[in-house]
MARNU-377971 format. One record per residue (C-alpha): residue number from 0; residue in one letter; x, y, z. Coordinates in steps of 0.05 Angstrom, whole numbers. Each point is the difference from the previous one (the first is absolute). Example, Ala and Ser with C-alpha at 12.3 -4.5 7.8 and 13.67 -1.06 7.14 Angstrom:
(0 'a' (246 -90 156)) (1 's' (27 69 -13)) 
This chain:
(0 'x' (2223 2738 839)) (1 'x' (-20 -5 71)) (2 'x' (47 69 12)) (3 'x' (-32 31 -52)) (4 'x' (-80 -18 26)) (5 'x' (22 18 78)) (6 'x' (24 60 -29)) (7 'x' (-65 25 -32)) (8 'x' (-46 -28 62)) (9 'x' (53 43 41)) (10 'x' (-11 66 -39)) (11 'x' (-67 -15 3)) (12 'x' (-14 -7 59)) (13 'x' (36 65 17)) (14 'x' (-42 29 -48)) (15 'x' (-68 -23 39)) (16 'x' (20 31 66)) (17 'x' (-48 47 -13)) (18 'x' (-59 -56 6)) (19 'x' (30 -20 64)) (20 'x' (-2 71 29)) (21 'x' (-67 13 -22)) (22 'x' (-12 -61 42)) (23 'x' (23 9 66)) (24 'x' (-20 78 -8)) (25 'x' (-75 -21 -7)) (26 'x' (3 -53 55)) (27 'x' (39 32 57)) (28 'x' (-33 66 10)) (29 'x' (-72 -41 5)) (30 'x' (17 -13 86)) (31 'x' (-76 24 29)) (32 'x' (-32 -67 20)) (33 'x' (-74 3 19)) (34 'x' (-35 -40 57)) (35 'x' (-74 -5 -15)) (36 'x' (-64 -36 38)) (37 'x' (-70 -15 -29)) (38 'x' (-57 47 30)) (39 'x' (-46 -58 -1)) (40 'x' (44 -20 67)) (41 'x' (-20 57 32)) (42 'x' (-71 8 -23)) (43 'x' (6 -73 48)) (44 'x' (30 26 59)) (45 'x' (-58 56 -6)) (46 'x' (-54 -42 -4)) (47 'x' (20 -46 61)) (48 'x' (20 59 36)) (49 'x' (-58 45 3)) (50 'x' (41 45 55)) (51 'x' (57 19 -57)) (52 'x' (2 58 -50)) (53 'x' (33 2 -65)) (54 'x' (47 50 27)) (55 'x' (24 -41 56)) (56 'x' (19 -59 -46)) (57 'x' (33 55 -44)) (58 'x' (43 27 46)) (59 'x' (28 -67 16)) (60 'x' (5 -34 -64)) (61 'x' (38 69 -19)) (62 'x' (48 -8 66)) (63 'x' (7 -65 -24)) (64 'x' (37 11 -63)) (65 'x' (-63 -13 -44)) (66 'x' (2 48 -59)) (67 'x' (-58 -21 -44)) (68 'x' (-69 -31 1)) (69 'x' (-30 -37 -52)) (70 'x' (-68 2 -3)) (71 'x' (-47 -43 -48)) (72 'x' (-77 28 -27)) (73 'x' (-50 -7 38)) (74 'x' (-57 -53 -8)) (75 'x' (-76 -4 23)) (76 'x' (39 -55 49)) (77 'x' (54 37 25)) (78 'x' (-45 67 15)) (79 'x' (-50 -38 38)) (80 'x' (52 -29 42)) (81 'x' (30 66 21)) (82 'x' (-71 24 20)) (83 'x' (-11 50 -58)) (84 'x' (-59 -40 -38)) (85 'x' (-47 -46 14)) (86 'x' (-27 -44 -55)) (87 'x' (-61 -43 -1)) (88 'x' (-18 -48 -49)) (89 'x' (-67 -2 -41)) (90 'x' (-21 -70 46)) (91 'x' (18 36 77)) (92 'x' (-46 67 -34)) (93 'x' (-57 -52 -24)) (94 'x' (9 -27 70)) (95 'x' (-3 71 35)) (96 'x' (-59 18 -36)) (97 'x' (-40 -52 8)) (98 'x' (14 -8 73)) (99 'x' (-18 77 13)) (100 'x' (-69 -3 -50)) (101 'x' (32 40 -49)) (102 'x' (-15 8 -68)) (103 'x' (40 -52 -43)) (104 'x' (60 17 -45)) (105 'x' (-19 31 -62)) (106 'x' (43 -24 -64)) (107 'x' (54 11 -19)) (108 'x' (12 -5 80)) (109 'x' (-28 -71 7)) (110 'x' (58 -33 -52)) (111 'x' (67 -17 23)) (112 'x' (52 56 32)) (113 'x' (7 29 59)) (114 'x' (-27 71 39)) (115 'x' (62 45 22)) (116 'x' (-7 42 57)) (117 'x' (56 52 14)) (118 'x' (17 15 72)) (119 'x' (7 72 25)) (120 'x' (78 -7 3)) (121 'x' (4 -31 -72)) (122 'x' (50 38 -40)) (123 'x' (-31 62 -39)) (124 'x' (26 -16 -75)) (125 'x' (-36 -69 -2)) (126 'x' (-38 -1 -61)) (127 'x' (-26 -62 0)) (128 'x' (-33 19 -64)) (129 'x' (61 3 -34)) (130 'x' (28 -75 17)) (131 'x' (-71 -24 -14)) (132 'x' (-26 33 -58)) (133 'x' (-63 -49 3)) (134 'x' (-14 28 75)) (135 'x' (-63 46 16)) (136 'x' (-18 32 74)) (137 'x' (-61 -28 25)) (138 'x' (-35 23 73)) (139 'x' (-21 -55 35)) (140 'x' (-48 22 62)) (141 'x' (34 67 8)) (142 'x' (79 -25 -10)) (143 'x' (38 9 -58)) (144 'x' (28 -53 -42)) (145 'x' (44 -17 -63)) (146 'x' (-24 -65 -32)) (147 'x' (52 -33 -32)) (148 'x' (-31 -64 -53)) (149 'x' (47 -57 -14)) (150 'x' (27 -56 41)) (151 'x' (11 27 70)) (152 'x' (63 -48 2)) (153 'x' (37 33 -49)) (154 'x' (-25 73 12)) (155 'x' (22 0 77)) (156 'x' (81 -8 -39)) (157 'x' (-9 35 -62)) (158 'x' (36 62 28)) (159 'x' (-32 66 2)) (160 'x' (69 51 -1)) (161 'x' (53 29 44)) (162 'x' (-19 34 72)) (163 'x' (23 70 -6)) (164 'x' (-16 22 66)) (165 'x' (37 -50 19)) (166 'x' (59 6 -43)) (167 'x' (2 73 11)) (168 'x' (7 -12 75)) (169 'x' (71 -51 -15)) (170 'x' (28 49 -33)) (171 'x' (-18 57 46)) (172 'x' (40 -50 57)) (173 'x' (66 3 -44)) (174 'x' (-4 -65 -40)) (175 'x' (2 -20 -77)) (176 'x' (-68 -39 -25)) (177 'x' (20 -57 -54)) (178 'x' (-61 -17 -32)) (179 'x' (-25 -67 -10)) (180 'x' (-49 -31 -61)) (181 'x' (-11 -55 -41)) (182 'x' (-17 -39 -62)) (183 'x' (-81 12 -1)) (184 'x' (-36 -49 -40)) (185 'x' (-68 54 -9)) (186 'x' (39 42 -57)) (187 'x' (-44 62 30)) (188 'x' (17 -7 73)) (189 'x' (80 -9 -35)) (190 'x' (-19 73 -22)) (191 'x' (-21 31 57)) (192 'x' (57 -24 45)) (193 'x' (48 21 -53)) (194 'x' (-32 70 -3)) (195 'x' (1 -5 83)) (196 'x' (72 -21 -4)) (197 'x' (23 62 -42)) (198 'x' (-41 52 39)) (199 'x' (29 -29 66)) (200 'x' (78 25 -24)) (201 'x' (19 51 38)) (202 'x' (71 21 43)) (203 'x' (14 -64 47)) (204 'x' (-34 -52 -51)) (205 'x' (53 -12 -44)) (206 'x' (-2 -81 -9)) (207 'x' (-67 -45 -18)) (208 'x' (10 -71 12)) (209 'x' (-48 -61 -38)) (210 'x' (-37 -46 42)) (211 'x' (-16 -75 -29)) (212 'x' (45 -44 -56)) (213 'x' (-15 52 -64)) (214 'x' (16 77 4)) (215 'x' (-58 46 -21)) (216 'x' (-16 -28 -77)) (217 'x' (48 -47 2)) (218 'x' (-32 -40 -52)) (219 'x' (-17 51 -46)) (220 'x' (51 47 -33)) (221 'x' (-35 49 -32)) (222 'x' (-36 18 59)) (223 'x' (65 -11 48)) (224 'x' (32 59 -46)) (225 'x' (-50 47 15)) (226 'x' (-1 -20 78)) (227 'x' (90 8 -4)) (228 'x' (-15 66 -30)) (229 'x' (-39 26 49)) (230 'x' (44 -21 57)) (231 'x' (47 36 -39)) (232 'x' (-29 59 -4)) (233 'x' (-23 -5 72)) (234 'x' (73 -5 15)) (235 'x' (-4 -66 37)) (236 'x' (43 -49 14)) (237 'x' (-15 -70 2)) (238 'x' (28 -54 52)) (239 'x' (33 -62 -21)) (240 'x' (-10 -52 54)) (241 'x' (62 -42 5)) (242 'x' (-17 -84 -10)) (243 'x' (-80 22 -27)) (244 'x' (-2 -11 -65)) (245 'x' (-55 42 -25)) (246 'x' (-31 -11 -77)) (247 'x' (10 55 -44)) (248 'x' (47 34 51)) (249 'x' (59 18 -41)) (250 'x' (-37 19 -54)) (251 'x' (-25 61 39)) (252 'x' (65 10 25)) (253 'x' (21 16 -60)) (254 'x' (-52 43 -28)) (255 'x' (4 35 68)) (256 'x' (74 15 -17)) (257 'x' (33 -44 49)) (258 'x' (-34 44 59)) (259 'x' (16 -56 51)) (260 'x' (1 -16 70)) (261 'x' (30 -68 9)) (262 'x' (-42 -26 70)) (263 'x' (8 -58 54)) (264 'x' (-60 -21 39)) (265 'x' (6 -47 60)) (266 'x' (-41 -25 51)) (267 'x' (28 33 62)) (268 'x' (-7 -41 72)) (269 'x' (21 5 72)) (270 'x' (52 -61 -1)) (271 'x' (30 21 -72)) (272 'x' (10 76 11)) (273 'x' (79 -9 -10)) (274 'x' (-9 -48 -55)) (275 'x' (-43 44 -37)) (276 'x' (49 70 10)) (277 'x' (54 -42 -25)) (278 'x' (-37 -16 -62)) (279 'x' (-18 71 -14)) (280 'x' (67 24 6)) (281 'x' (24 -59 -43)) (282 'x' (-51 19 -52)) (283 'x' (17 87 11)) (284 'x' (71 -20 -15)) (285 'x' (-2 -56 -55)) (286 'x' (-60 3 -35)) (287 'x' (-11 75 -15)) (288 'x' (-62 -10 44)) (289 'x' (-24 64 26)) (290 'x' (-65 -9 42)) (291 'x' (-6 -50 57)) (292 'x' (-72 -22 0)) (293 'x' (-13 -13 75)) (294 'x' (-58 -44 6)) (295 'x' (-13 -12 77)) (296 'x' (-30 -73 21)) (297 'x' (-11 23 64)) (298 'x' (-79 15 17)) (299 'x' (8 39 70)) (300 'x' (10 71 -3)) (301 'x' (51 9 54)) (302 'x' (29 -60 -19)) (303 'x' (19 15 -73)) (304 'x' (16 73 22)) (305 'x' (61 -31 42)) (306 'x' (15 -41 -49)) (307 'x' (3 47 -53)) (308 'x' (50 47 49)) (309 'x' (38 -62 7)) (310 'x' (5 5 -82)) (311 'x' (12 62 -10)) (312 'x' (61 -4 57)) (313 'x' (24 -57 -35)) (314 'x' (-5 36 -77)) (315 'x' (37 66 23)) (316 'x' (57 -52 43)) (317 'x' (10 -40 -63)) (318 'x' (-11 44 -53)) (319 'x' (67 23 -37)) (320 'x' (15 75 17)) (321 'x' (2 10 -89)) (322 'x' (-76 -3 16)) (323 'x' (-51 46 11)) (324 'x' (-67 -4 20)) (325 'x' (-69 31 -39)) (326 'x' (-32 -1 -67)) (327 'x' (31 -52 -44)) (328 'x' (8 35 -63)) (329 'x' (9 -39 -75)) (330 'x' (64 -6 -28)) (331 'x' (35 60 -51)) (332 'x' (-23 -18 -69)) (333 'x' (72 -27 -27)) (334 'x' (4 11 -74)) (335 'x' (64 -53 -38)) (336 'x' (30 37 -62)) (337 'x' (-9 -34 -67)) (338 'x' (69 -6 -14)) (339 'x' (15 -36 79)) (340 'x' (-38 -60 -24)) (341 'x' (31 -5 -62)) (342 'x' (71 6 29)) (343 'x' (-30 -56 54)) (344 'x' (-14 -49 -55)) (345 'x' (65 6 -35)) (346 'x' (35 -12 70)) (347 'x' (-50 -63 9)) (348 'x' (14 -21 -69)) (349 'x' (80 6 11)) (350 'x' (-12 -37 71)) (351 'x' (-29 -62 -29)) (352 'x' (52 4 -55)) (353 'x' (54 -2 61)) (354 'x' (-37 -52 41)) (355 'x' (-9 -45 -70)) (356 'x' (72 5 -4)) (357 'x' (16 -22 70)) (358 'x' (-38 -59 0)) (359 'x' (-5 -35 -75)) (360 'x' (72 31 -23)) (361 'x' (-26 -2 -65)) (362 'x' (7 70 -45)) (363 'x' (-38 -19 -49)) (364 'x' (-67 -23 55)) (365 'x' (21 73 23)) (366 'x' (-9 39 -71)) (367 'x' (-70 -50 -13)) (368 'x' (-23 25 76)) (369 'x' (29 73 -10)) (370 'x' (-55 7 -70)) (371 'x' (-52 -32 34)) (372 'x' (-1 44 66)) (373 'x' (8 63 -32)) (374 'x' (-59 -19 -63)) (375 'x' (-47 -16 70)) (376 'x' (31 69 28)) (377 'x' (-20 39 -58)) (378 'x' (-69 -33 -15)) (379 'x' (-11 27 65)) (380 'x' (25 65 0)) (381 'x' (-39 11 -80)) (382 'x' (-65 -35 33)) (383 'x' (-6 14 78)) (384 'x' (-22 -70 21)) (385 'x' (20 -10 75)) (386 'x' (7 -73 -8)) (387 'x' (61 1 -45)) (388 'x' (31 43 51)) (389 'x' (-16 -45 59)) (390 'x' (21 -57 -36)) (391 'x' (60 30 -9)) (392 'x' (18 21 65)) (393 'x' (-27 -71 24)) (394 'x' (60 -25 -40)) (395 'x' (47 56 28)) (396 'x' (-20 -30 75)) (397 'x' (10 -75 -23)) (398 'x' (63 13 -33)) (399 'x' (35 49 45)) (400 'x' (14 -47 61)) (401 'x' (16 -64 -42)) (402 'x' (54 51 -31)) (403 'x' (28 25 62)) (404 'x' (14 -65 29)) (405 'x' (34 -23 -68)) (406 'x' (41 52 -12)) (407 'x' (70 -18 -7)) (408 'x' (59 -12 47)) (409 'x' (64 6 18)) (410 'x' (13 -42 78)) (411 'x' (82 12 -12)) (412 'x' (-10 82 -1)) (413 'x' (14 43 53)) (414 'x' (-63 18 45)) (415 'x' (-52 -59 -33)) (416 'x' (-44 -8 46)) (417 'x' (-23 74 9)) (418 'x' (9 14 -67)) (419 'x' (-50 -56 -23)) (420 'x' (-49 6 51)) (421 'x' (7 81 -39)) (422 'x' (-12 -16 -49)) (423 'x' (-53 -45 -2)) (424 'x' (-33 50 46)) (425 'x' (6 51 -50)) (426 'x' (-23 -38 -54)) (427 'x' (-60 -10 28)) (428 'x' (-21 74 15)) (429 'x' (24 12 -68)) (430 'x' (-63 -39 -14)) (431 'x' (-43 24 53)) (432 'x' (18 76 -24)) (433 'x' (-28 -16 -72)) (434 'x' (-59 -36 29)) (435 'x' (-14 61 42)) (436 'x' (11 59 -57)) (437 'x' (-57 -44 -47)) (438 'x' (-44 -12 52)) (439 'x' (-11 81 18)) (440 'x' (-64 33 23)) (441 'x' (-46 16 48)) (442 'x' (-45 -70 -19)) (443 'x' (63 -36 26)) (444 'x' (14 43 57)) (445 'x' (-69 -7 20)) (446 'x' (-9 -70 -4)) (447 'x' (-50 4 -58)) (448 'x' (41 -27 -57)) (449 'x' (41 -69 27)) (450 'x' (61 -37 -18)) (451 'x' (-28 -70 -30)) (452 'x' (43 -60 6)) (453 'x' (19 1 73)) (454 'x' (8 -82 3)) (455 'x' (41 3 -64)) (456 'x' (47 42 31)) (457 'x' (-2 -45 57)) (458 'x' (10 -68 -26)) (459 'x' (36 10 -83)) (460 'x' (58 16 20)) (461 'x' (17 -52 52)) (462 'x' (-34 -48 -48)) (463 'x' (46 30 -56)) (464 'x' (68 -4 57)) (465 'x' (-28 -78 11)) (466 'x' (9 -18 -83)) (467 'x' (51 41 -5)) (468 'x' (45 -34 50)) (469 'x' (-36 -71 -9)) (470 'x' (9 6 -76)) (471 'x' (52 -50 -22)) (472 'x' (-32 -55 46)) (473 'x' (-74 20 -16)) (474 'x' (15 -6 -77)) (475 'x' (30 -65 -1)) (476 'x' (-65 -26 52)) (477 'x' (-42 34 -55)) (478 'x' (38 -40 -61)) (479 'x' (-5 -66 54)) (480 'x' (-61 2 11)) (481 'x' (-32 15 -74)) (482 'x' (29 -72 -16)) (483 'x' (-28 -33 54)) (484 'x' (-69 34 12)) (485 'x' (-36 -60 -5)) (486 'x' (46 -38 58)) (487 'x' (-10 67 34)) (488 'x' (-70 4 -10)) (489 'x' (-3 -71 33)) (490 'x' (49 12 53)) (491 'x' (-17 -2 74)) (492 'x' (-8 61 41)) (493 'x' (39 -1 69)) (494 'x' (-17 24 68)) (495 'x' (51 44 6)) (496 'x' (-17 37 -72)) (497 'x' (-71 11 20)) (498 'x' (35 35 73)) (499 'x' (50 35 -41)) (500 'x' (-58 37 -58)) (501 'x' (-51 11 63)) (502 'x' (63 39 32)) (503 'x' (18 37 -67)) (504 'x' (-83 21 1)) (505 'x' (1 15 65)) (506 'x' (56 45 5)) (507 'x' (-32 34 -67)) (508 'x' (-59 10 27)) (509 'x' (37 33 67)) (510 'x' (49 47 -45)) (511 'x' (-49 27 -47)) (512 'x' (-58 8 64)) (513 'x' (49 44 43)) (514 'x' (-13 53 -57)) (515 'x' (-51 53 13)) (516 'x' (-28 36 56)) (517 'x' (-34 -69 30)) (518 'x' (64 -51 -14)) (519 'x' (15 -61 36)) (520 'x' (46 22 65)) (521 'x' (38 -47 47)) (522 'x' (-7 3 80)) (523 'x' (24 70 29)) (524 'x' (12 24 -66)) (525 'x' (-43 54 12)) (526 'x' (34 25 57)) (527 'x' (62 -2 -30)) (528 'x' (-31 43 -59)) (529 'x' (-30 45 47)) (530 'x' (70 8 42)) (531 'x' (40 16 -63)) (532 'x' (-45 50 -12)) (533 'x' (2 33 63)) (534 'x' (82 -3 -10)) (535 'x' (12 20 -73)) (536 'x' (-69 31 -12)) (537 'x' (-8 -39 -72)) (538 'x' (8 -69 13)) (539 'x' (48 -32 -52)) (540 'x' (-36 -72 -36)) (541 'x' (17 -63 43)) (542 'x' (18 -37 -65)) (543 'x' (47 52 -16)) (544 'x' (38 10 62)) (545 'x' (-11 -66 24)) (546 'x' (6 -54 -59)) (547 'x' (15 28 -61)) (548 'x' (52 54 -2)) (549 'x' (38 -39 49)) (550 'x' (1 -65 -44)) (551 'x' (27 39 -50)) (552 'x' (57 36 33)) (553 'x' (18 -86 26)) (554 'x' (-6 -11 -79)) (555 'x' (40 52 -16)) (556 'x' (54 -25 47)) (557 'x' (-11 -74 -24)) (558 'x' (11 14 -72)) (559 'x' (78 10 22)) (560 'x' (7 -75 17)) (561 'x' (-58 -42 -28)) (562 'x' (-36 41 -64)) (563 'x' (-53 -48 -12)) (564 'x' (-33 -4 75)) (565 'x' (6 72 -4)) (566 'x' (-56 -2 -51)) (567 'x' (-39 -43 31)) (568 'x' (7 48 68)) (569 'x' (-19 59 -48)) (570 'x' (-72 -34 -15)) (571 'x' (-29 16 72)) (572 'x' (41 65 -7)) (573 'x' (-33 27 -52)) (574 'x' (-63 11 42)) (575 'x' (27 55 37)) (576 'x' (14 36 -76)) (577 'x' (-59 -8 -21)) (578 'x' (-39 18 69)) (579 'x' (42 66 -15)) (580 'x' (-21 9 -60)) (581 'x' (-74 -11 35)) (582 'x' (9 45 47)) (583 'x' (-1 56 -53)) (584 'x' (-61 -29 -49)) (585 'x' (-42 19 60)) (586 'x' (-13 74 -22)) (587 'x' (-46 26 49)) (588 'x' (54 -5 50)) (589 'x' (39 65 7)) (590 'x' (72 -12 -45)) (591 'x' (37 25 65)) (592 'x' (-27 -56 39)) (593 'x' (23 -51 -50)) (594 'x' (59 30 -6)) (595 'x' (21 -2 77)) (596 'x' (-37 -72 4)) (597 'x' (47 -22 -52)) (598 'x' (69 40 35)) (599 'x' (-18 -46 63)) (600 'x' (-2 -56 -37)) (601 'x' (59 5 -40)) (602 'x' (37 14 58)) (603 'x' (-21 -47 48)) (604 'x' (-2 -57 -52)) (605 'x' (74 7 -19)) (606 'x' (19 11 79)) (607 'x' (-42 -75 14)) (608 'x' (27 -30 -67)) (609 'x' (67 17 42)) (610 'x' (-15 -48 51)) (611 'x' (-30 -49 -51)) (612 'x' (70 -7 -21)) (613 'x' (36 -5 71)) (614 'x' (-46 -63 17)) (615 'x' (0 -23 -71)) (616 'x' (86 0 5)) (617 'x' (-8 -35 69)) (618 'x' (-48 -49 -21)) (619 'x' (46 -15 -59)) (620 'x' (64 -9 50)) (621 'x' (-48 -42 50)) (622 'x' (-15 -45 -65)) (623 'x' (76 -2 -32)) (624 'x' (23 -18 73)) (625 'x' (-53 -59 8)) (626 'x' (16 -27 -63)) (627 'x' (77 -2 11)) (628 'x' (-6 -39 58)) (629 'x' (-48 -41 -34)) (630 'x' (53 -11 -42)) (631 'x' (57 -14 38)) (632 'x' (-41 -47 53)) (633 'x' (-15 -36 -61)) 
């Protein structure tokens, strides 16, 4: 039976190549990273700096390495600080007037809003008119006006549109403009920004990024289709900001067609400029990120200018030579054949089937499992509901590392030990193949559709390795202590059990907070990390290399002499499986990364398991020879 099921999850997944092609042909091509800096930043230096120009901070953001600028709409606030408007409110005119014997304000002057005066310099397409539809000019003793009513707090942020004198001039100087807006609560300012937003596309604005926790009508779908079609339209890309999650975000990415930038913004100092290039580059080549958002925290000029030369140095030394620098571009729209995911869920089925078989031994728990899988597979394939799928290829991620580590043995054959360690290897990708044919599409690639059940994959199957192994003596403890729950019940509590559970927790809590991008990490762990990437380029996972991959080549080689404390060795072992099996769940990272994380790993962990077993046979000699003198003193 178990020939027959490796058979079919063989020939299928020979027949799914095609999926994995598609793959790595939509991911590797996409190289052209993007380094990008807000304008606001440089609307500061010229403020403080009277003496500058635009085109002298142009010309060195550009030598720099700085290929776009992001610039936000303006506000009543943000124009009077850069000298183009000067706004009064209704109190300071009542004030004027009466102090010069004027004639008083006339309503609808006299209520609350404020009196806008535009400089000479102020950019010709503001039409304030247009932002305020409740605005009228009004001459006041010879100088023109645009009274504004309302609350002056909110009118001086309620933004007014894009400068396109401004914009006209970035572009002019060689760089790309990325667009910035948010979530407006006044549905008619929402409007006019969106209408702002799509007259603004042109050649060198290619990505709009969201401001705020919601996307443009995040909370309102009907409305949110509308604003995704226009973007569309527009041919506009939006920017998904790596760690922000932003409400109604994937949404539009999907009614935008996947037209994504993935995005990393960091704060940018002096003292962190290597840090910070290092985390790019991580990001460029593990995360499909393809724009570095630079965001400088330094406030002199001449200051951040070194600084940012310092950066860019830095991001062309350490930058992998696969890479190119410009426009970050989305990735090719990757289309999976009907007939691919079908021929992925009979594989999946067939896998379980195998991995039912290694474990329980039992045909007939194999035929009951076999039905079940495949009625889920075809609800799901009749129906479309993503959940069934998931759930399935949950089960596929649980199951395929408890399976590997089970599979069958032979210590007195020729070649054991490599063999094994083979073949629990390759049971495990066998796994990880079917988990990435079902899991296929841009959503994934992008980060926009994720894996659920991390932990799970984490923590069942050393839980399941624990019973498994423990099983005889936890049964008969179960049977014990049903008869005697009331003297249990009753029983005193030791010292030493309340040490022992807080060290269980404790080491739970550790193992299952290294996961993610902000896990738990020991002293100089990070500059190991950071040297093993500088080595191998990928760094392979520490509890791969390190812990578990080794353990299980030493159980491997234990099972030869002492079968039972092999088992128990294989229960830490299993994490570096699993962590395998992890590696690949974590879609948005390119499959040739995982793939040549996962080579070091396998490599490395069976060349340290090596020397697991020299100390572990001179430990054992060490012991043997203390005891027989033991003995024969005795």
């Amino acid at each position: 039976m178990k020939k027959i099921l490796l058979g079919i999850c063989i020939a299928a997944m020979l027949l799914t190549i095609p999926s994995i092609y598609s793959r790595v042909m939509t991911e590797e091509p996409n190289k052209t990273v993007e380094t990008a800096m807000p304008y606001l930043k440089i609307q500061e230096w010229l403020i403080e700096n009277p003496e500058l120009t635009a085109d002298d901070v142009h010309e060195r953001l550009k030598a720099n390495g700085v290929d776009s600028l992001a610039v936000e709409p303006d506000s009543l606030e943000s124009l009077e600080k850069r000298g183009l408007i000067t706004v009064v409110t209704v109190k300071n005119m009542k004030e004027f007037l009466v102090l010069n014997q004027k004639p008083s304000l006339e309503p609808p002057f006299n209520k609350d809003g404020v009196f806008v005066y535009l400089q000479p310099n102020a950019p010709m397409d503001l039409k304030l008119s247009e932002a305020f539809l409740e605005s009228q000019s009004i001459n006041v003793e010879g100088t023109p006006y645009t009274f504004i009513p309302g609350s002056s707090k909110d009118i001086m942020k309620q933004p007014v549109g894009y400068d396109h004198e401004m914009i006209g001039q970035i572009l002019e100087d060689g760089f790309n403009v990325i667009p910035r807006i948010g979530d407006y609560a006044d549905p008619e300012v929402m409007e006019y920004m969106t209408q702002q937003l799509v007259e603004l596309k042109q050649d060198g604005i290619q990505t709009v990024i969201f401001n705020g926790s919601t996307v443009p009508y995040g909370t309102m779908p009907g409305k949110q289709s509308k604003f995704a079609n226009e973007l569309k339209e527009s041919g506009y890309a939006i920017g998904l900001i790596e760690f922000n999650e932003m409400i109604g975000f994937n949404r539009l990415a999907y009614l935008n067609d996947l037209n994504v930038v993935r995005l990393l913004s960091r704060k940018v100092t002096e003292s962190a400029i290597q840090d910070e290039v290092n985390v790019y580059v991580r990001a460029f080549k593990e995360r499909n990120i393809r724009m570095a958002f630079v965001n400088l925290e330094i406030k002199d000029y001449e200051e951040a200018m070194t600084a940012l030369e310092k950066f860019n140095n830095e991001l062309e030394a350490t930058l992998p030579g696969a890479f190119t620098r410009g426009q970050a571009i989305t990735l090719d729209k990757v289309e999976q054949p009907f007939w691919q995911k079908i021929v992925g869920l009979i594989g999946l089925v067939a896998f379980l089937g195998f991995a039912a078989e290694v474990v329980f031994k039992r045909r007939k728990l194999t035929y009951i499992g076999l039905a079940g899988l495949s009625l889920i597979a075809l609800v799901y394939l009749i129906t479309g509901v993503g959940i069934l799928l998931k759930a399935l290829v949950l089960g596929l991620a649980i199951a395929a590392p408890i399976a590997a580590v089970l599979l069958p043995r032979d210590p007195s054959k020729k070649g054991y030990l490599i063999k094994s360690y083979a073949a629990t290897i390759a049971t495990v990708m066998l796994g990880v193949w079917f988990v990435v044919v079902l899991m296929h599409g841009n959503d994934y690639f992008l980060g926009i559709n994720h894996f659920k059940g991390v932990n799970l994959v984490y923590s069942v199957p050393i839980a399941f390795l624990a019973i498994y192994t423990l099983w005889e003596s936890i049964s008969k403890l179960l049977v014990l202590s049903w008869k005697n729950i009331g003297k249990i019940l009753k029983s005193s509590i030791a010292y030493w059990h309340v040490i022992a559970l807080g060290a269980i927790g404790l080491f739970a809590i550790f193992y299952l907070g290294r996961g993610g991008n902000q896990g738990v990490v020991i002293p100089y762990e990070l500059e190991f990390r950071l040297w093993l990437e500088q080595v191998l380029y990928i760094r392979p996972r520490t509890k791969e290399f390190l812990i578990g991959l080794p353990l299980l080549v030493l159980a491997l080689h234990v099972a030869k002499t002492h079968v039972k404390t092999s088992y128990y060795l294989l229960i830490p072992a299993v994490i570096g499986v699993l962590s395998i099996m992890n590696t690949f769940t974590h879609f948005h990272i390119p499959l040739s990364v995982s793939l040549l994380r996962t080579s070091y790993s396998v490599v490395l962990g069976f060349l340290i398991g090596l020397v697991f077993i020299v100390i572990y046979e001179y430990l054992k000699k060490v012991i043997l020879r203390e005891w027989d003198r033991k003995r024969w003193v005795c």
